[in-house]
C-alpha positions in Angstrom: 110.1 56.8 117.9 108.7 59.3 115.5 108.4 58.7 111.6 111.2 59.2 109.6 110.7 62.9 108.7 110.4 65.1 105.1 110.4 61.8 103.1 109.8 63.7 100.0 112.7 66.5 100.1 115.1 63.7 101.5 114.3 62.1 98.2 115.1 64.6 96.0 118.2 65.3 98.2 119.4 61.7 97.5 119.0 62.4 93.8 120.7 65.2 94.0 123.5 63.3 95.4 123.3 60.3 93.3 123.7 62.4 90.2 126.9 64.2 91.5 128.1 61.0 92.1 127.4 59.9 88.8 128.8 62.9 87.3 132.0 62.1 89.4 132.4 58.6 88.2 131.9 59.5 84.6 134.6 62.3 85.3 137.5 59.9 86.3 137.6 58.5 83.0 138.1 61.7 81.1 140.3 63.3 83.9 144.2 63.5 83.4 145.5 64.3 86.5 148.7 65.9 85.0 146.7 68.4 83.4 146.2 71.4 85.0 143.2 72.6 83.8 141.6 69.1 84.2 142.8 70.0 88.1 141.5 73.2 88.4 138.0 72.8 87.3 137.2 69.8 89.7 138.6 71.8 92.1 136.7 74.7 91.0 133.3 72.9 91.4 134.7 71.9 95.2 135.4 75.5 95.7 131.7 76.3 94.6 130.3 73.3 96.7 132.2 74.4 99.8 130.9 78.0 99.4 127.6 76.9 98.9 127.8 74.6 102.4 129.6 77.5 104.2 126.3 79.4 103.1 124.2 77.0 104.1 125.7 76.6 107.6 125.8 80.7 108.3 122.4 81.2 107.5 120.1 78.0 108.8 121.9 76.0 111.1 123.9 78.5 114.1 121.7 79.3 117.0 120.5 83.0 116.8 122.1 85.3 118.5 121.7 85.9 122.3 123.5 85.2 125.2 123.0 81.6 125.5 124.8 78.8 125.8 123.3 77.5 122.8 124.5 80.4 120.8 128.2 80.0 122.5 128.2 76.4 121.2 127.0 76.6 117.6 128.9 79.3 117.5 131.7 78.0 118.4 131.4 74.9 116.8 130.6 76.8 113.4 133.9 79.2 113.9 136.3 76.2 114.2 134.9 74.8 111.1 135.1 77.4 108.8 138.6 78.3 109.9 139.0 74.4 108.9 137.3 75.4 106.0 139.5 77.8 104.7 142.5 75.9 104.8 140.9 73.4 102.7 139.9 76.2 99.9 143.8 76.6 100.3 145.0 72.9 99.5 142.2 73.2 97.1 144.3 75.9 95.2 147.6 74.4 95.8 146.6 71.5 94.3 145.1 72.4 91.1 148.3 72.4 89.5 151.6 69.9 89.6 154.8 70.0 88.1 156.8 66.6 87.5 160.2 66.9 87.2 161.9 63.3 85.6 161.8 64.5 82.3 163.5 67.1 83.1 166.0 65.4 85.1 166.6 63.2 81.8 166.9 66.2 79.5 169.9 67.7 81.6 171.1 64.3 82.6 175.1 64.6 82.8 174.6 69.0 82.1 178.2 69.2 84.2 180.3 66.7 81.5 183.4 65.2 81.8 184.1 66.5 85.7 181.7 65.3 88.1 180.8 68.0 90.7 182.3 66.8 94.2 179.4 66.0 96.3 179.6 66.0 100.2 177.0 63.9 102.0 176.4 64.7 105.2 174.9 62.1 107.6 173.3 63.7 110.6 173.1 61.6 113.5 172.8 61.9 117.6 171.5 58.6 119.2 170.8 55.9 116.6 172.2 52.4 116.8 175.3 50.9 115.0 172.4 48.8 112.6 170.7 52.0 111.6 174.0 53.9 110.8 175.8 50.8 108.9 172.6 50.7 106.5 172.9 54.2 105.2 176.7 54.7 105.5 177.4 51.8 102.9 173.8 53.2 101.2 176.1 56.5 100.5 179.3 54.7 99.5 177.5 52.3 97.2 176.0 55.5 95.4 177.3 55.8 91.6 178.2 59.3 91.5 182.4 58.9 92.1 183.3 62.5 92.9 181.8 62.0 96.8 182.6 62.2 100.4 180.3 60.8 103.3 180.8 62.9 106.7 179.2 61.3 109.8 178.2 64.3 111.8 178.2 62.5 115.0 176.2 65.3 118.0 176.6 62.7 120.4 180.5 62.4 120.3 180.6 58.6 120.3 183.8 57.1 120.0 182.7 53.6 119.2 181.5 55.9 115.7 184.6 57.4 115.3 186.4 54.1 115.4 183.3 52.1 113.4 183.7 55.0 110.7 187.4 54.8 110.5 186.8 51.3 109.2 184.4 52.0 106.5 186.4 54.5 105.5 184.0 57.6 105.6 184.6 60.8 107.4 183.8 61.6 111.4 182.8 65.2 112.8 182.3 66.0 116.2 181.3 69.4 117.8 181.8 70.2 121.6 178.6 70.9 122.0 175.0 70.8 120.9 174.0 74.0 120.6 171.1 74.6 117.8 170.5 70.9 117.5 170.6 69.2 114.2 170.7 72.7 112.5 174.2 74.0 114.6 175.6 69.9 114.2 175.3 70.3 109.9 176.5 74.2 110.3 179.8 73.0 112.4 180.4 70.3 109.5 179.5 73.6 106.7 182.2 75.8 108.5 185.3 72.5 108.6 184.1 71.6 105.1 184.7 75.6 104.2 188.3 75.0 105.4 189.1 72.3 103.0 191.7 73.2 100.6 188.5 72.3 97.9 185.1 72.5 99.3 182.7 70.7 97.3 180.2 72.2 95.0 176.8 70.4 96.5 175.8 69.2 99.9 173.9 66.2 100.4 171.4 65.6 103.5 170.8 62.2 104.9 168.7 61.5 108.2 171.2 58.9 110.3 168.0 56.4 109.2 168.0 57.4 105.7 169.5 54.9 102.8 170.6 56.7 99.6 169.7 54.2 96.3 172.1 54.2 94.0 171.5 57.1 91.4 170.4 59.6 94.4 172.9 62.1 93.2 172.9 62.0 89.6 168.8 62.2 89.3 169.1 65.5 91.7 172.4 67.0 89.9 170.4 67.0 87.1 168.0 69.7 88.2 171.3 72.0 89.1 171.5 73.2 85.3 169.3 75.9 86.8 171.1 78.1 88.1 168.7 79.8 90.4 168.2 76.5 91.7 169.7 76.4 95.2 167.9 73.5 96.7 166.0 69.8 95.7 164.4 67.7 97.5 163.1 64.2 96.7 160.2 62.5 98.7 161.3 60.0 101.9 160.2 56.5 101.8 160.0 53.7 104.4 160.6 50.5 104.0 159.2 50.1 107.3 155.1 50.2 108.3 154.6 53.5 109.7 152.1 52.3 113.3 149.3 52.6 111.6 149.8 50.5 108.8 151.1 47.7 111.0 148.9 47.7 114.2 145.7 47.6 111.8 148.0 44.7 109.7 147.8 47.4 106.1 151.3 47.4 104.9 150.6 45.9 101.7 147.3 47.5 100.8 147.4 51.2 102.2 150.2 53.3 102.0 152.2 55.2 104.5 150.3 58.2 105.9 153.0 60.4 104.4 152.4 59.0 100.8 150.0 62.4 100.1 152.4 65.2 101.2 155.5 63.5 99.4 153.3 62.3 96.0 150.7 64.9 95.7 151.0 67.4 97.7 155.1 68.6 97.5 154.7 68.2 93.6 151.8 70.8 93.5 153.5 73.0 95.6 156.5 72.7 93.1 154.0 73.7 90.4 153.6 77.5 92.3 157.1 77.7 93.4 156.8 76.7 97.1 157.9 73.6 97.6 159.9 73.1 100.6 163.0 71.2 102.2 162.5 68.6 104.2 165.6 67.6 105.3 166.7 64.3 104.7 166.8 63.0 101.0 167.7 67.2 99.7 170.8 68.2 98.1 171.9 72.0 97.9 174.4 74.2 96.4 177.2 75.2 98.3 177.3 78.8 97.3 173.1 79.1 98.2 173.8 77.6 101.8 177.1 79.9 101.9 175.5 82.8 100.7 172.7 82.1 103.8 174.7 81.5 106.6 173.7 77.5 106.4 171.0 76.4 108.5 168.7 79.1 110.5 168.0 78.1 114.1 165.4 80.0 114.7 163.3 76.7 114.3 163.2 73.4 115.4 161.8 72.5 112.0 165.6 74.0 110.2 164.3 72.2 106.8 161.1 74.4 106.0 163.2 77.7 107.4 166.1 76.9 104.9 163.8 77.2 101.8 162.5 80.3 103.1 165.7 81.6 103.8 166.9 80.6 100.5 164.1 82.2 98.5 164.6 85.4 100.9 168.2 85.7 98.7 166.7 84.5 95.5 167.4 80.7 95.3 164.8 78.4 94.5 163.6 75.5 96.1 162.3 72.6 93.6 161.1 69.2 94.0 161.8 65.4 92.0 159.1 63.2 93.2 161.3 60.0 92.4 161.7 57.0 95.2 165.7 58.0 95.3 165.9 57.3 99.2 164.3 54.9 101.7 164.1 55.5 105.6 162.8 54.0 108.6 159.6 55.5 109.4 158.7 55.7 113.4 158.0 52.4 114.7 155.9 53.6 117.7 153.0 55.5 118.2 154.5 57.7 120.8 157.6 58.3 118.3 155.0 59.0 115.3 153.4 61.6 117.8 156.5 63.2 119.1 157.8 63.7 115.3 154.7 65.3 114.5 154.2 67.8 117.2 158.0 68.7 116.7 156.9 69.8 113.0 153.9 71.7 114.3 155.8 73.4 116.3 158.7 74.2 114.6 156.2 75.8 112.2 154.6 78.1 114.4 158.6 78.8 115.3 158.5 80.3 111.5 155.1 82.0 111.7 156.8 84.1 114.4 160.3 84.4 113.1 161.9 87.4 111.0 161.0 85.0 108.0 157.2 84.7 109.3 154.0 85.7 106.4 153.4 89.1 108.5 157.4 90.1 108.7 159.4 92.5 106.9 161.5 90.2 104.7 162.1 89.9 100.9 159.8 86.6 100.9 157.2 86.4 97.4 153.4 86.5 98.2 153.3 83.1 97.3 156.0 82.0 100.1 154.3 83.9 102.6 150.7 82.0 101.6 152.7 78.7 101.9 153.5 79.5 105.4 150.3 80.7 106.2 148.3 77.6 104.6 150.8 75.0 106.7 149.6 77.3 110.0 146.6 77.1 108.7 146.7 72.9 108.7 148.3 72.9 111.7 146.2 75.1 113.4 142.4 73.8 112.5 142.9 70.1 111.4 143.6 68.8 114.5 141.3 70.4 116.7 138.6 70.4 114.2 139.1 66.3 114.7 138.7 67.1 118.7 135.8 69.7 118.0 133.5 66.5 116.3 134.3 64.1 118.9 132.9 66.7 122.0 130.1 69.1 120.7 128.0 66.2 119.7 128.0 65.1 123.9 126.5 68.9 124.7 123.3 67.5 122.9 123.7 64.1 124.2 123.8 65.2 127.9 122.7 69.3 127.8 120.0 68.9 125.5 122.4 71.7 123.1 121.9 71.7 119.5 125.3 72.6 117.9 123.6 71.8 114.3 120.0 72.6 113.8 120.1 71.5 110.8 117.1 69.4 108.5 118.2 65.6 107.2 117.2 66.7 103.7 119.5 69.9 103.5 122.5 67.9 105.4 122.3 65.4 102.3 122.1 68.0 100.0 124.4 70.6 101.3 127.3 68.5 103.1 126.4 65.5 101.2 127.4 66.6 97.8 129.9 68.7 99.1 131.7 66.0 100.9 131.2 63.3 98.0 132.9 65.8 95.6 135.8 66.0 97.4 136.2 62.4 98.0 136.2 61.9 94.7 138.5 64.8 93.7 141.2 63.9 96.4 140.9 60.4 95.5 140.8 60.7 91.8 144.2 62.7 92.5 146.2 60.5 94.8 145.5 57.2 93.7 142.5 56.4 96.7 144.6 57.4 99.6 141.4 59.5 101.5 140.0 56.3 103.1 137.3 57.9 105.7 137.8 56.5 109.3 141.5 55.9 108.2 142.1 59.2 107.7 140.6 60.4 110.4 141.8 58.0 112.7 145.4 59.1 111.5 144.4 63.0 112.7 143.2 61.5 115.6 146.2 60.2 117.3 147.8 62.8 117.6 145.0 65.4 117.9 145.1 66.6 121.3 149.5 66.8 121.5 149.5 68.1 118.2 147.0 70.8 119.0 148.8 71.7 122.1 152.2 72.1 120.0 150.4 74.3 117.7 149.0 77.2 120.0 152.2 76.5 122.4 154.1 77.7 119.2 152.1 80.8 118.2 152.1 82.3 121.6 155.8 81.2 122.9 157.2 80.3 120.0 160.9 79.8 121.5 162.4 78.2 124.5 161.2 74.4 123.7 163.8 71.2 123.3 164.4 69.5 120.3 162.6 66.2 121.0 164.6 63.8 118.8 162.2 61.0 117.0 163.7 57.4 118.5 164.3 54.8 115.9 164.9 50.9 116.2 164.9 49.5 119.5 162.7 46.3 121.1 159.5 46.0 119.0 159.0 41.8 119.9 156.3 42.1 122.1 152.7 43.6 122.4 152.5 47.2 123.8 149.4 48.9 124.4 150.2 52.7 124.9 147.7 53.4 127.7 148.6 57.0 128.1 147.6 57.4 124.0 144.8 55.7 123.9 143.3 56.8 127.7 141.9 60.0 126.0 139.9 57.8 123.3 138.8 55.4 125.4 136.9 58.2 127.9 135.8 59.9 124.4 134.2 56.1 123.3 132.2 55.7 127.0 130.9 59.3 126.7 129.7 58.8 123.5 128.6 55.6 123.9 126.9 56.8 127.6 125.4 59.6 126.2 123.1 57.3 123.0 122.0 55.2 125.3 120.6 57.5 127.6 119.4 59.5 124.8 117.6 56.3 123.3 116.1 54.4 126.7 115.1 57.9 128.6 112.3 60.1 127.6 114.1 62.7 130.1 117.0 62.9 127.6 117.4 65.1 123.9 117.1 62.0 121.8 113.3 62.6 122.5 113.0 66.3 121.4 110.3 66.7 118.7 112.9 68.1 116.1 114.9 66.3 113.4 118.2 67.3 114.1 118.5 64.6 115.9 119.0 62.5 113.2 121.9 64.6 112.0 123.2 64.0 115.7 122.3 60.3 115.9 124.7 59.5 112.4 127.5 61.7 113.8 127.7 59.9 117.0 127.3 56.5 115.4 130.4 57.7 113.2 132.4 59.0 116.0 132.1 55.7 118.0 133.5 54.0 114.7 136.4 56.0 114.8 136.7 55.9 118.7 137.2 52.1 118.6 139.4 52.4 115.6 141.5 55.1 117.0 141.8 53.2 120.6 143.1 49.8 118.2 145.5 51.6 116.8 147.1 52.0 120.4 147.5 48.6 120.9 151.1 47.9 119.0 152.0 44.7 117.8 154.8 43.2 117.6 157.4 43.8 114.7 160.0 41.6 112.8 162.4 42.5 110.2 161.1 41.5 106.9 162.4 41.3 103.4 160.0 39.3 100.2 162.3 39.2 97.2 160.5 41.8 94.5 160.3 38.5 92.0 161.6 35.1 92.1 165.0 34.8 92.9 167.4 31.5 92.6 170.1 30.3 95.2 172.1 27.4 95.4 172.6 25.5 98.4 175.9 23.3 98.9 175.6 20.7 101.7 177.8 17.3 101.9 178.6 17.9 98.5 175.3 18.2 97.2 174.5 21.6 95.1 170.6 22.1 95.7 169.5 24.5 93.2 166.4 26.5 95.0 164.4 29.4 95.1 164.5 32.1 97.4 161.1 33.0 99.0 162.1 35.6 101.5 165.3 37.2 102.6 166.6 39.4 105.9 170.2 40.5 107.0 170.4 37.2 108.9 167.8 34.8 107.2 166.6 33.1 104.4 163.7 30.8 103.5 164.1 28.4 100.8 161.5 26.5 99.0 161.9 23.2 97.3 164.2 21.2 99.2 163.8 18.8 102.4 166.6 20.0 104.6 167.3 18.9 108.8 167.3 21.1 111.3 171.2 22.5 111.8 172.5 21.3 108.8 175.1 23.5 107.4 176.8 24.5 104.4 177.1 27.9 102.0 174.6 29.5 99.8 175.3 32.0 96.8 173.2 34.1 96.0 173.4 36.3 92.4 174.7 39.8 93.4 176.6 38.2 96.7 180.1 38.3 96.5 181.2 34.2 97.7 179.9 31.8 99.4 177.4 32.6 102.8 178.2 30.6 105.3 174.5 28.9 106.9 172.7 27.0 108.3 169.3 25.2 108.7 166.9 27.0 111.8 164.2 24.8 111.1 162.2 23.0 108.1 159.0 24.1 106.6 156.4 22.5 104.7 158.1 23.3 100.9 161.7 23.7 102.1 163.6 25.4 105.0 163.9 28.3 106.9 168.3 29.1 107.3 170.5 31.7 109.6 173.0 33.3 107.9 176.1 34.2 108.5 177.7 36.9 106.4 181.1 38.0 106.4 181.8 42.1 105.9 181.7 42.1 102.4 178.5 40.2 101.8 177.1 42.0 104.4 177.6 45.1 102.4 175.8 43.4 99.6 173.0 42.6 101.3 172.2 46.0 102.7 172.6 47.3 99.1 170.9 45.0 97.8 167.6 46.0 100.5 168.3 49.1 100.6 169.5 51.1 97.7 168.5 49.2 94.8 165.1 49.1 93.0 161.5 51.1 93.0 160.1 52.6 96.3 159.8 50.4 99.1 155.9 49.5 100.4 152.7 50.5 98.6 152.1 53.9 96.9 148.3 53.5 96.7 145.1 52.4 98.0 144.5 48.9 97.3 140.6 48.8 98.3 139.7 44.7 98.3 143.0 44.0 99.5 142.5 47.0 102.3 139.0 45.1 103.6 140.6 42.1 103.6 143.1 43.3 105.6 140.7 45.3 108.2 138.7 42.3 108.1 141.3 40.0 109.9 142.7 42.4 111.7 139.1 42.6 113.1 139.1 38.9 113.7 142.4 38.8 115.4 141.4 41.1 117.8 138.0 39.5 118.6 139.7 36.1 119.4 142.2 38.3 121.7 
């Protein structure tokens, strides 16, 4: 093997990144993230460092030109990553300011006085189970604002749901048909709702999966007082692991992967005006959605259309990035896909619609940028992620250099550049850019995303709504072959290709140039996140799961013996209690503070500091229960990176799969 080469300019190329790195940690103690002109001069220095690299890469590292397949590659290869480019310089913008909205909210608490604006929430739903619906049904009737009605907007004309809402006492809609999807089901329940002798003044949106905590309505009111405000959304939490978090076992040290649109990215947005709907957990006036027409159709993505079409007539769109509902995020990996490539394409659906960037309409420059940076995400992310996984195997097996490109000048140029941004992102969202994670999370759904996205520019209409499945079986193991088929070929190639490179002289790993150093980390990266990525597909098994938030005492009565005990976790149907030797099936009642009565129980089996109990609610302490879960307290899950705690958890999860 030759010597390691240019020893003295990969020197000074490490001190040159050692001292940005320097300059970045002594940065995070004097950077307030609110500020924005803290924001836009780290972002400035990323802008420069990104130029700088895109310079770098035009003029020393493409093939020349000619026609070769050499040229065709680096070419290639060098297009698709400075389109990626750009639509980082365009997050890079968006986020160098942020707008936060709770003090606001506070300010105009109440703005409305002694008569409380009559609400209508609107639950959408078309397949989901009787458990899913109950949840967020008594989530809305629990909610404090009085002056409200919940509608059930049933598409799937269920008459089990008629009678089951009958019985809570909430509204049932049905259409007789399902034309325009979730969009036409909310527009049939805007046009009964219109007939009322009073129609309300605001419409609330709830996924069928979406639980409403109790002050949903009054924190969002609040933000009415404007009255150019036709729209505000507040960020969606899970109280569920999305599948990455649980198949790598990271629930309580990494955050969901939606955690950076809803906490960082939706409240920069806000800060230039374009933040958008997303659906569930909005509320809107009912003169903006009248004034529109309700819900466009001209996308399977109706959300992000609305806020277009709202700021087409002159209503805005703002955001309150308080945890004022909780949902159940997809449980599968299939489900997380299918959601995903539904977005993409319903945004390529708006690219091309009379709302599009390019389009006559009476949208601001700014709206027309938002929709062109999300195309722009959409549309170079994902196949940038597939791009890096292949064009490193053209040198492996065709002796093609993508990157000719020196050790010393990758350090310096991509080195700094990609350091910097760490930092920055990270500085910004509380750690949530974890390398390998993150890609891993692009990854997934690379190749269907990718398809969805170009599908979508170039036939933008005539695709299904593909509704995201929720609940269901989740006991068992399931590895999703068809997912993870794609990774596993990817890994062998890669793999196939080092080897050969390494134990042939025949092969490129022998060529006299150092770009193959360049090529030898990237691979050795890329097999990293080829293992990772084919992990993920293997889903485990999932259990409902509630840990009391602090200590909480019960009391126990059994034979006429009052055990007074604390609580150390608590379900819909279980309860573990520690400090107490109890047999197996021995019943009796437990109360519970915030219960109403007695629940009926009894012992499942004993543990080693107490017992493990089935309960047994009746209606009414069932209701308290899902309350209590559900639509009471702080956001559900973890909001940022917790790094030991994240290693730790990799670590076993490592372990568990080694011992099979």
């Amino acid at each position: 093997m030759l010597p390691f080469p240019h020893l003295g300019e990969l020197g000074t190329s490490a001190v040159h990144l050692v001292t940005l790195a320097g300059l970045a940690i002594a940065a995070s103690s004097l950077v307030n993230p609110r500020s924005t002109l803290h924001r836009s001069l780290l972002f400035a220095v990323a802008f420069a460092l990104a130029i700088r690299y895109a310079w770098w890469r035009a003029t020393e590292t493409i093939a020349p030109p000619g026609l070769t397949i050499e040229m065709l590659a680096s070419w290639s290869l060098f297009g698709i990553e400075m389109l990626s480019l750009v639509g980082s310089l365009s997050a890079f913008v968006i986020m160098s300011r942020v707008t936060l909205r709770s003090a606001e909210a506070d300010a105009h608490a109440g703005w409305w006085g002694t008569d409380e604006p009559r609400v209508a929430i609107l639950i959408a739903t078309y397949n989901e189970d009787r458990d899913v619906l109950e949840r967020t049904i008594v989530g809305a009737k629990s909610l404090r604002h009085h002056n409200k009605e919940v509608i059930v907007c049933d598409d799937s004309r269920r008459d089990w749901l008629r009678d089951f809402c009958a019985g809570l006492g909430v509204r049932y809609m049905r259409r007789p048909d399902n034309k325009g999807q979730k969009a036409g089901n909310i527009n049939h329940t805007l046009d009964r709702l219109a007939e009322d002798p009073v129609p309300p003044d605001y419409i609330a949106v709830l996924d069928a999966d979406f639980v409403p905590h109790r002050g949903f309505i009054s924190r969002t009111l609040a933000l009415f007082h404007d009255p150019r405000v036709g729209l505000v959304q507040t960020p969606q939490h899970f109280f569920n692991a999305d599948p990455i978090q649980h198949n790598f076992g990271l629930s309580q040290s990494y955050p969901d992967e939606q955690r950076f649109f809803f906490d960082h990215m939706q409240p920069s947005r806000d800060g230039w005006g374009i933040a958008f709907c997303c659906g569930t957990s909005s509320v809107c006036r009912w003169e903006a959605l009248r004034d529109v027409g309700g819900f466009s159709t001209e996308s399977v993505t109706e959300d992000f259309m609305l806020t277009l079409v709202l700021q087409n007539r002159g209503w805005k769109t703002v955001y309150l990035s308080e945890p004022l509902t909780e949902g159940l995020a997809p449980e599968g990996l299939k489900e997380y896909v299918t959601q995903r490539a539904r977005w993409c394409l319903g945004l390529m659906q708006i690219a091309r619609s009379s709302l599009g960037p390019f389009a006559r309409n009476d949208l601001r420059l700014r709206d027309r940028w938002s929709v062109i940076d999300s195309v722009l995400y959409w549309t170079t992310t994902f196949p940038f992620r597939i791009a890096a996984i292949i064009y490193p195997l053209l040198y492996w097996y065709f002796n093609i250099t993508v990157v000719d490109a020196r050790l010393p000048d990758v350090i310096s140029y991509f080195g700094c550049y990609f350091v910097w941004i760490l930092f920055t992102l990270n500085l910004l969202s509380r750690g949530m850019v974890v390398p390998i994670l993150n890609d891993v999370s692009q990854l997934l759904g690379a190749i269907p995303i990718s398809r969805a996205a170009f599908t979508g520019l170039f036939k933008p209409q005539g695709h299904p709504f593909s509704v995201t499945a929720k609940g269901g079986d989740r006991s068992r193991i399931t590895v999703q072959w068809h997912l993870m088929m794609p990774f596993l070929i990817a890994f062998a190639a890669t793999l196939g290709g080092l080897v050969l490179g390494i134990a042939f002289d025949t092969f490129a790993f022998n060529d006299a140039g150092d770009g193959k150093w360049v090529i030898l980390f990237w691979t050795l990266y890329n097999l990293v996140v080829l293992a990772t990525t084919a992990m993920a597909c293997i889903e485990l098994p999932r259990r409902e799961k509630h840990v009391a938030d602090k200590p909480v005492r019960a009391i126990f009565n059994t034979d006429g013996i009052s055990w007074f005990l604390w609580i150390d976790s608590l379900t819909m149907d279980t309860v573990r209690l520690r400090g107490v030797a109890l047999g197996a099936q021995e019943r009796g009642q437990l109360t519970i503070d915030g219960i109403p009565g007695e629940i009926a129980a009894y012992v499942i089996a004993p543990t080693g500091d107490g017992a493990r109990l089935q309960l047994l609610p009746d209606d009414a302490q069932r209701e308290a229960l899902f309350i209590r879960f559900y639509a009471e307290g702080e956001e559900p899950g973890v909001i940022g990176v917790r790094g030991s705690a994240l290693v730790r958890d990799l670590l076993l999860r490592l372990a568990r799969a080694a011992r099979g």
